[in-house]
C-alpha positions as CSV (number, residue, x, y, z in Angstrom):
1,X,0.0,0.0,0.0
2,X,1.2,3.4,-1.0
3,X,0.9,6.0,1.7
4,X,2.4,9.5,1.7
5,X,2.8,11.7,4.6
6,X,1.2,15.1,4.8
7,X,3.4,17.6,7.0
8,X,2.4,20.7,8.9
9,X,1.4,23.7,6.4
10,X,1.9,21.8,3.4
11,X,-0.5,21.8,0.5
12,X,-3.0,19.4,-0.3
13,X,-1.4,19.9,-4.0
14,X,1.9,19.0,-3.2
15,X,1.4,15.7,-1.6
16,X,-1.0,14.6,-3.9
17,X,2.2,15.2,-6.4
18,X,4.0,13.1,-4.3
19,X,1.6,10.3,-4.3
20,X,0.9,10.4,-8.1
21,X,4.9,10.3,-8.1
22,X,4.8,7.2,-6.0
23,X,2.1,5.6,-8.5
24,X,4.2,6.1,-10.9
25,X,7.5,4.9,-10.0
26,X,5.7,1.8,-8.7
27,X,3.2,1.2,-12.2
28,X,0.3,0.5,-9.8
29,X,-1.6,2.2,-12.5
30,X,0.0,0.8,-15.8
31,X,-1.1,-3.0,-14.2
32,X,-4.2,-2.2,-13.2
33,X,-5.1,-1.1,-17.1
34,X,-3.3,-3.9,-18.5
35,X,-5.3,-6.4,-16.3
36,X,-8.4,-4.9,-17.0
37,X,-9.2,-7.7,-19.8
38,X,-7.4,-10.7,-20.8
39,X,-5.5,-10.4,-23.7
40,X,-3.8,-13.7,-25.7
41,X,-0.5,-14.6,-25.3
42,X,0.3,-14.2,-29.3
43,X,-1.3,-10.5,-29.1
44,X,1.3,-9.5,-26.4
45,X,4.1,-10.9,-28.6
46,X,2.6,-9.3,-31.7
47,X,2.6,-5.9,-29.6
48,X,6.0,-6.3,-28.5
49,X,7.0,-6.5,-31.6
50,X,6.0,-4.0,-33.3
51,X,6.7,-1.8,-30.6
52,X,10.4,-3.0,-31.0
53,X,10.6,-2.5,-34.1
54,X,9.2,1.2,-34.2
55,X,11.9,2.0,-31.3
56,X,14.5,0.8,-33.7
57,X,13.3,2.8,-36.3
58,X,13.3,5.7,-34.1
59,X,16.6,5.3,-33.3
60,X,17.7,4.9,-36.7
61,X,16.3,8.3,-37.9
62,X,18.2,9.7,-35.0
63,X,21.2,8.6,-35.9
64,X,20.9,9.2,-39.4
C-alpha cells in the first residue's frame, strides 16, 4: 500500500504530487489497465514486436 505523509502547512497539491509520483514509480496504474481484460498470449508478442521494431526505427532516424 502506498501511503504519503502530509506535513504541517503543506499543501494538499503538493502531496498529492508526491503520491501520483509514487504511483508512478511503482506502475500500480500501468497493471491495473493492463489487467483490465485478458489479452492472448500471441497478441502480447505481436505488440512487443512492433513496438520493437518502431523503437528501432526511431533510433535509426536519429542517428541518421
Amino acid at each position: 500500500m502506498i501511503v504519503v505523509q502530509v506535513k504541517d502547512n503543506e499543501p494538499i497539491e503538493r502531496a498529492l504530487k508526491r503520491f501520483k509520483k509514487k504511483i508512478d514509480r511503482v506502475k500500480v496504474l500501468k497493471e491495473v489497465k493492463s489487467r483490465r481484460y485478458y489479452t492472448k498470449p500471441s497478441i502480447k508478442r505481436r505488440e512487443e514486436k512492433l513496438k520493437a521494431i518502431y523503437k528501432q526505427h526511431l533510433q535509426q532516424q536519429a542517428n541518421g
